[in-house]
N, C-alpha and C positions, 0 to 999 in steps of 0.2 A: 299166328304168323311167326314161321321161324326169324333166325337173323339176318339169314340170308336172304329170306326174302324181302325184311324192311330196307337192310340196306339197298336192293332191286328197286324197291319202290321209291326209294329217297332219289337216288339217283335220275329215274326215270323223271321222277315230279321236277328234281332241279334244271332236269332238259327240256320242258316242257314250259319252264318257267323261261327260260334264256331265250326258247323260240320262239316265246307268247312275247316279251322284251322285243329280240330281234326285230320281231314284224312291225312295234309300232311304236320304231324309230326311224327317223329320215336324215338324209343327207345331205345338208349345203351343198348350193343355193335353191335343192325343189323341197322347199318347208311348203307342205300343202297345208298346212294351219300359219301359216303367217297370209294376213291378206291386208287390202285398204280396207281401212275405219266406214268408207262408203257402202260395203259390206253387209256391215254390222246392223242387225233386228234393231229398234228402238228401245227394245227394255230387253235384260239378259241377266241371269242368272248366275253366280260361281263360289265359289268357298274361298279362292284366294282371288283378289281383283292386286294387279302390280303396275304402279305408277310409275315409268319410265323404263324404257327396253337396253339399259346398258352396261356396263361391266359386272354388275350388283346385278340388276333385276334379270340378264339374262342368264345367270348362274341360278338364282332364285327360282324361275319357272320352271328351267330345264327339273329341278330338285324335285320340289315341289312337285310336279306331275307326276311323279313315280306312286301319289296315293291320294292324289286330288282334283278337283278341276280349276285349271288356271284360265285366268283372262289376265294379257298383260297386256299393257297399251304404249304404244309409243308415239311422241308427237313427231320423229322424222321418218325419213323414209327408210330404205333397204340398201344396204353397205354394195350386195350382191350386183357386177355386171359396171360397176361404175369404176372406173380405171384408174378414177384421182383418187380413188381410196385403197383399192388393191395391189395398185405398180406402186414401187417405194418410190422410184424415179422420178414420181406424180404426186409426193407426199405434200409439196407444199401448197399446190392449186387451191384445195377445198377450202384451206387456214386462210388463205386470201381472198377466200370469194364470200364477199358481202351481199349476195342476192337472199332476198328470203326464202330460195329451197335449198341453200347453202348446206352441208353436213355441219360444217360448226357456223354457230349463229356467233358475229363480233356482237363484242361488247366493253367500252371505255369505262375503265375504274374511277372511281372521284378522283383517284390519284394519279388521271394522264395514263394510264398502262392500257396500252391496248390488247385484249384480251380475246379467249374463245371457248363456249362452250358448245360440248356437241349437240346434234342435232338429227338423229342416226340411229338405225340399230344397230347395238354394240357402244354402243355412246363411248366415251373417250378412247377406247381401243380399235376404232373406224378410221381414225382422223390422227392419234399419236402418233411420236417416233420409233415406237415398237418396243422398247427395251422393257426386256425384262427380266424383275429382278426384286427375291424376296425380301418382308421383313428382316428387322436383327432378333435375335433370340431375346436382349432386353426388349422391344418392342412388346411381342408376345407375352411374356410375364407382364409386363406394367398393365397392360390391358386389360391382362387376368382371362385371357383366351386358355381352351385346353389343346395342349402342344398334339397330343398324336391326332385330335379331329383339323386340327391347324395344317399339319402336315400330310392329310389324307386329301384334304380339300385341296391345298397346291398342286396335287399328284393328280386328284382327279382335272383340274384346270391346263396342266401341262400336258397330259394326253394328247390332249386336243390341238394345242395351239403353241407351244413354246421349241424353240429349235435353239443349237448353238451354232453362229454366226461364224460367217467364214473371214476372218481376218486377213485384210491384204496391207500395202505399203504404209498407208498413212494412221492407219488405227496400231500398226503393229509399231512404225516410230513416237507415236505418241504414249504406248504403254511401256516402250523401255526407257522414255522420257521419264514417264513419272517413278517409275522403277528407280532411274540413276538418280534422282533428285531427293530421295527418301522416302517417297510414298509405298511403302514394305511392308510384308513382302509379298510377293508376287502369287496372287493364288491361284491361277490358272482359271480356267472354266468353270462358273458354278454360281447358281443360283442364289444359293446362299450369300446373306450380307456379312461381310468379314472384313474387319482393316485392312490396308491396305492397296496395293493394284487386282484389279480381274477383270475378266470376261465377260462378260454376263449375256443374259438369254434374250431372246426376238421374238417376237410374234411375226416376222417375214419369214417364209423358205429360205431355200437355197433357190429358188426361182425370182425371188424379190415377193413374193405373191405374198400377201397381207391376209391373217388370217383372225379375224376380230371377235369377243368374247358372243357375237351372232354365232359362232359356229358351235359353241355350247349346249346352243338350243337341240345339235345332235341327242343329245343326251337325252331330254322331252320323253316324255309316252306322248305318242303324237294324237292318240284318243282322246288323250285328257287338255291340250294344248289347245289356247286361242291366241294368234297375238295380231293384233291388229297395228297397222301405221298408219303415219297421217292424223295419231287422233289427239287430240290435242283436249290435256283435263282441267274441265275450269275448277268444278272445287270439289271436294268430299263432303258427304251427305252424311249428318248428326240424326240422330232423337236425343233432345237433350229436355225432354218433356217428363216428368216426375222422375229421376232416374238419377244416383248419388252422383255419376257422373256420367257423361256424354259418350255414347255410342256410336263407334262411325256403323253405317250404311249401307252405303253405295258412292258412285261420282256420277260426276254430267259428265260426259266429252263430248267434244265437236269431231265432224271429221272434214275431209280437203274442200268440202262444200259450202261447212258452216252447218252443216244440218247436229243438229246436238244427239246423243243417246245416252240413257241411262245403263248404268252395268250396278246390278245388286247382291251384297255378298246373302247366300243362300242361309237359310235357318241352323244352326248351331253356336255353340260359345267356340268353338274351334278356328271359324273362319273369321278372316282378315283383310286388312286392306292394307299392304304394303309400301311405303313411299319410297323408291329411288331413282328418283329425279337429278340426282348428283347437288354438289354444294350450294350451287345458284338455284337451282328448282326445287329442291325438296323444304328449303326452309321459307320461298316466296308459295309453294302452293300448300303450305299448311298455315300461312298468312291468308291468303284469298280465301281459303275455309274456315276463317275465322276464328284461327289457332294462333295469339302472338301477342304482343305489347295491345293493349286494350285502346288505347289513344290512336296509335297509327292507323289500327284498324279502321277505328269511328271516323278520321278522317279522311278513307276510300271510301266509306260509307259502306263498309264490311259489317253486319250482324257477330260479333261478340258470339262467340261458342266458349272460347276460353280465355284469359288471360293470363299471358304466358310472355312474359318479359324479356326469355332468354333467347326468343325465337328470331335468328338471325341476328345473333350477338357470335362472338369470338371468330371472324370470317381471317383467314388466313392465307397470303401464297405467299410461297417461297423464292423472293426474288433472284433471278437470273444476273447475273452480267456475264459477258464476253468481249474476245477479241478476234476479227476476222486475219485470217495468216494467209496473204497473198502467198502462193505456193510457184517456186521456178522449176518444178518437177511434174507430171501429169498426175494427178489423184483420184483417186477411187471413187466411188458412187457410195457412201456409208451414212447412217444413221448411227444414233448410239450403240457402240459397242463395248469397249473400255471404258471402266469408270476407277479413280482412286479415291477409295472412301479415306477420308482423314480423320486424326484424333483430335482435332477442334473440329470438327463438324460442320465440314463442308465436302462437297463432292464434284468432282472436277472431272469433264465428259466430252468427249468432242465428237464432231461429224465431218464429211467432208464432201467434196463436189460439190453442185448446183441446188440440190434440195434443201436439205438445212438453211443455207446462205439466205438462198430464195424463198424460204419461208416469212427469212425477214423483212429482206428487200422490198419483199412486195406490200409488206403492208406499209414503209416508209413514206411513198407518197401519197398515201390518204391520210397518214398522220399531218403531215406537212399541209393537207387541202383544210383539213379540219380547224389548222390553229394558223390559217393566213387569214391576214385582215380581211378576206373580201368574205367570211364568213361572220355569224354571230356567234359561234358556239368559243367559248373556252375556257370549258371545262376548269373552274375557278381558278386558272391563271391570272394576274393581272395582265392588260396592254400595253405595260411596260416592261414585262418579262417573258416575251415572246423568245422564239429560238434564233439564237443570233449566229445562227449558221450559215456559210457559204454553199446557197441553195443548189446552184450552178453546180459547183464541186460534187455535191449530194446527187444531184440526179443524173451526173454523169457515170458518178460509183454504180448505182443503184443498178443505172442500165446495161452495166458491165456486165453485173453480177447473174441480173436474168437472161441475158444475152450466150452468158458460157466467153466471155472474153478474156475474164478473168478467173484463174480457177484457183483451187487455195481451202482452205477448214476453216472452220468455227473451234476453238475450244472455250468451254465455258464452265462457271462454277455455280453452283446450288446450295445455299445455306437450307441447314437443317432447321426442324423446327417451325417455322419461326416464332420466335420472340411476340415478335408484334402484330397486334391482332384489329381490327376492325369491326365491321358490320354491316348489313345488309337491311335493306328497305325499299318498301314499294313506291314505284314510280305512278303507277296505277292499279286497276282492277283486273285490266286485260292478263289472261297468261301468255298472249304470244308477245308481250314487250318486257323487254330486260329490264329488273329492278337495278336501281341502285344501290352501288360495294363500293362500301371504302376498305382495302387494305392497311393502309396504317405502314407501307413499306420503309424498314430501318427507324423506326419511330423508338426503337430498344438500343442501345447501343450494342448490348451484345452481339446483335445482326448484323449491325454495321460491322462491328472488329473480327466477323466471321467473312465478311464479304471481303475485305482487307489481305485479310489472308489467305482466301483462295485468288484473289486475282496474282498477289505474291507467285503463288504454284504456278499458276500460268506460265508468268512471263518465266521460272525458271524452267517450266519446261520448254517453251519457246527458243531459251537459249540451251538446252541441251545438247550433246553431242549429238542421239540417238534422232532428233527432229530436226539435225541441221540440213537435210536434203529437202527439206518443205519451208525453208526461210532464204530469203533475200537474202544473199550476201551485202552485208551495209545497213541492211535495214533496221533500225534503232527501236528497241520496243516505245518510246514516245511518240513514234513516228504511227503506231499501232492506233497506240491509245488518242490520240490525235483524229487519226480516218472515223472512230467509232465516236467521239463527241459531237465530230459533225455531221453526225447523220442524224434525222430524225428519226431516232426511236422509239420515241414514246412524245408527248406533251407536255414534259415537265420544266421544267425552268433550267435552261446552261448555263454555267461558270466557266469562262473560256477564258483558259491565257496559255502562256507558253507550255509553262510546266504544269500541267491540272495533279493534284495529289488523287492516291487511290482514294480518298473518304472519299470527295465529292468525284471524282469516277463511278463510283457506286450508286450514287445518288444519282446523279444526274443520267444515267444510260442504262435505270434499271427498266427489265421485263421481264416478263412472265412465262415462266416453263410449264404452265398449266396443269400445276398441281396445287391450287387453290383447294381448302377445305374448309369446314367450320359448319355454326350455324344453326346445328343439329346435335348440341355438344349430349355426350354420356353425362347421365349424372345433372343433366341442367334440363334439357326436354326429353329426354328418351332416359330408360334405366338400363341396368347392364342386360337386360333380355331386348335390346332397341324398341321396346315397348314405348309410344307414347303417354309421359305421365300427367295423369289427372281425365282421360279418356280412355275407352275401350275399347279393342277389336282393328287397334293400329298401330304400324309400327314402323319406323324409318332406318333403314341398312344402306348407308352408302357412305362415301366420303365425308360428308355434312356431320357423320357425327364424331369424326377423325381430329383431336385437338393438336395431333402434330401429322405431317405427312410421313408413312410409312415408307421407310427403305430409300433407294437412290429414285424410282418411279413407283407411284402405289399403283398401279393399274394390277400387277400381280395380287397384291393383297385385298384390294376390291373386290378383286372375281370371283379371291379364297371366300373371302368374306358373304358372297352369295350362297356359295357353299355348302362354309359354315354353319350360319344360320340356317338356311332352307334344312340341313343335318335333324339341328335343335329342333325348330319347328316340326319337323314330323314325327321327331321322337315324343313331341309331347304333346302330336297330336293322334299319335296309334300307341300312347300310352308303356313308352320306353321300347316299343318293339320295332328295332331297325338295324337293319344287318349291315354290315360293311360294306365300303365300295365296288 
């Protein structure tokens, strides 16, 4: 064979390859390999089994399938057709809705913070604010990631799902806000985390349409794709029967019935059992399998497979505060778009119109139901330090705000890091009930004196030239900080007097931007290949094993991270032979 005709041949095979691709991939929302867990044969067969269908696991399968067979399981439903999760308009409904086929399941921190994990496929990227927005280039290095598969994996996640955001009145005086106040310089649109003011990216259109790390699953060989909902995994299956160390299996799951099924990884040392279940669920379902503190276990009456101390040790969020800005101008409809990253590290972000606001709003009065006398629960409060707030005033605001009476932003600040860490532990055996987390929020003072000084940013951008058409003429930033202690934000303990200082501002009206991580730390349960250590044939990729949060939102770096790994994983499971994006 001459040259000319290898090259003919190469050519033809590579078209051959792209049409054999082309046919068997699908396009959101008719995934013919996604069904109900009710579905599913009782006993099943695969090479990769992946525990949770969300920003991680669904980058993972789509990966992964290009040279395996996946079963990925998710315990909620389909993102697809459901309007509170695809209209941005609609962002805040699901975050409020406490039903158990809820997208995000609540859940109360020891520390009073009302909380939400999802519950969906596409998991946190279903139910967020959308923004998106990478790693810092220190990030990456500390990690010890490699940068051009780091940045192949962005690109390939962007494809799909990332757009830049159409900036109107109130994001646009909010960014020369922080512009004129020194948050510099101005870096325009981009992805990239960099000092300063920018732009940053959305998983919305320009239609508002939501487009969640589910749409990934385009990506899939849809031959090799299984993913079931609705299934809900109680534990991972060992032989830990003569063997140096313990071997995962398979799992049980239930599906919407209760009826249970077993899923088994098929014969080779190649296949695995993947866990991304995100923070709360990846380090509570390697608990229920008998992976964690050996005590706690014995006292669910968990069988010991491992002892492992660190499992749901260093649990982390990034606490929130804010200020709502009654607005005497009409405001846009926005979710995050503008973000000023600072050099004390903090990140300062606003939203505006009915969603954001009403995200909060509405969880207010079940905070307030939960910690009235006429219940038993509170949440280790004492009954002497209940909210001493002007209840009347509060559900007057509240009804405003869902009403559209009063219209106005959110802007708020996010410490990095954080400092201060907590832990996680079972409440029981069941997996459809929330364990309990303690955060530990501002328990560091460095946290504290971060919180400090973004609330500072705030209020001077509040009084900027640039955002004086979104502020009350008269209206006194105390007067601000005032509206927001009397609301029930969370359950924690008020300090109310005339003049409240930023410290106990912070404290007392902190929430959660639900970018909690931990649990799942590198280097404590997992190794740098997110290997489980002192067991075989499993491995956990998700947030859980994040000891700080990634960037201004990790949802982008999550996804990378599905990626990424699914990259590695196949490279070394076809033995270094894997070609580029």
């Amino acid at each position: 064979m001459n040259t000319q005709q290898r090259r003919i041949t190469v050519v033809l095979l590579a078209m051959i390859s792209m049409l054999y691709r082309s046919s068997n991939s699908e396009e959101a929302p008719s995934f013919s390999f996604v069904k109900q867990a009710t579905q599913a044969p009782p006993v099943m067969f695969y090479d990769y089994i992946i525990i949770g269908g969300g920003t991680a696991g669904c980058a993972l399968a789509a990966t992964l399938s290009q040279s395996a067979n996946v079963l990925l399981l998710e315990r909620g439903g389909s993102p697809y057709g459901n309007r509170n999760i695809e209209n941005i308009a609609l962002f805040a409904i699901d975050l409020a809705d406490p039903t158990p086929t809820s997208p995000a399941q609540r859940f109360i921190s020891e520390d009073g913070v009302i909380n939400a994990r999802a519950r969906v496929l596409g998991g946190g990227s279903a139910v967020n604010a959308g923004f998106y927005s990478r790693a810092s280039q220190a990030y990456i290095e500390k990690v010890g990631w490699d940068e051009a598969l780091v940045n192949q994996s962005y690109e390939w996640v962007e494809r799909k799902l990332a757009f830049q955001p159409q900036v109107l009145q109130f994001q646009s005086a909010f960014r020369d806000g922080l512009v004129e106040i020194g948050v510099d310089p101005y870096n325009g649109f981009t992805y990239d985390h960099i000092y300063g003011t920018k732009v940053g990216g959305t998983i919305f259109d320009s239609h508002g349409h939501r487009h969640s790390a589910a749409d990934l699953l385009e990506y899939a060989f849809s031959m090799r794709t299984t993913v079931y909902l609705h299934a809900t995994v109680h534990k991972i299956l060992f032989d830990n029967q003569k063997l140096k160390k313990p071997k995962a299996l398979g799992v049980i799951f239930s599906d919407a019935l209760g009826i249970k099924h077993k899923a088994f990884l098929r014969a080779g040392v190649k296949n695995e059992i993947i866990l991304s279940a995100g923070a709360i669920g990846s380090p509570q379902l390697l608990m229920l399998s008998g992976i964690g503190p050996a005590s706690e276990l014995q006292f669910q009456g968990i069988d010991v497979v491992l002892d492992q101390p660190f499992v749901g040790q260093g649990m982390a969020d990034n606490p929130m505060n804010a200020l709502f800005v009654p607005s005497p101008s009409p405001v846009e409809t926005s979710l995050i778009q503008v973000v000023g990253i600072t050099q004390f590290k903090t990140y300062i972000e606003a939203a505006s119109g009915s969603n954001f606001a009403t995200a909060l709003a509405l969880n207010l009065p079940e905070a307030h139901e939960i910690f009235s006398p006429q219940t038993n629960q509170s949440y280790h409060v004492a009954n002497d330090q209940k909210l001493p707030i002007d209840i009347s005033n509060a559900y007057t605001f509240i009804n405003s705000l869902i009403n559209g009476t009063i219209g106005g932003g959110v802007i708020l600040e996010k410490i990095t890091g954080p400092h201060s860490k907590g832990y996680l532990r079972l409440k029981s055996s069941d997996p459809q009930d929330n364990p309990s987390v303690t955060f530990n929020y501002f328990q560091e003072p460095e946290d504290l004196l971060r919180c400090i000084k973004g609330m500072e940013t705030i209020i001077k951008v509040i009084e900027s030239k640039p955002f004086s058409r979104f502020r009350y003429p008269g209206m006194m930033v105390q007067d601000l900080i005032s509206m927001m202690v009397n609301l029930p934000l969370n359950l924690r303990q008020r300090h109310l007097s005339d003049t409240i200082s930023l410290e106990q501002f912070c404290k007392d009206t902190v929430m959660t931007i639900w970018h909690y991580h931990g649990g799942c730390h590198v280097g404590k349960v997992v190794d740098k290949g997110y290997q489980v250590m002192g067991v075989s044939r499993l491995r956990v990729i998700d947030g859980s094993t994040f000891y700080e949060s990634p960037g201004t939102n990790p949802q982008a770096t999550v996804m990378m991270l599905g990626r990424y790994m699914g990259r590695r994983i196949l490279k070394g499971r076809l033995g270094g032979k894997i070609g580029k994006d």
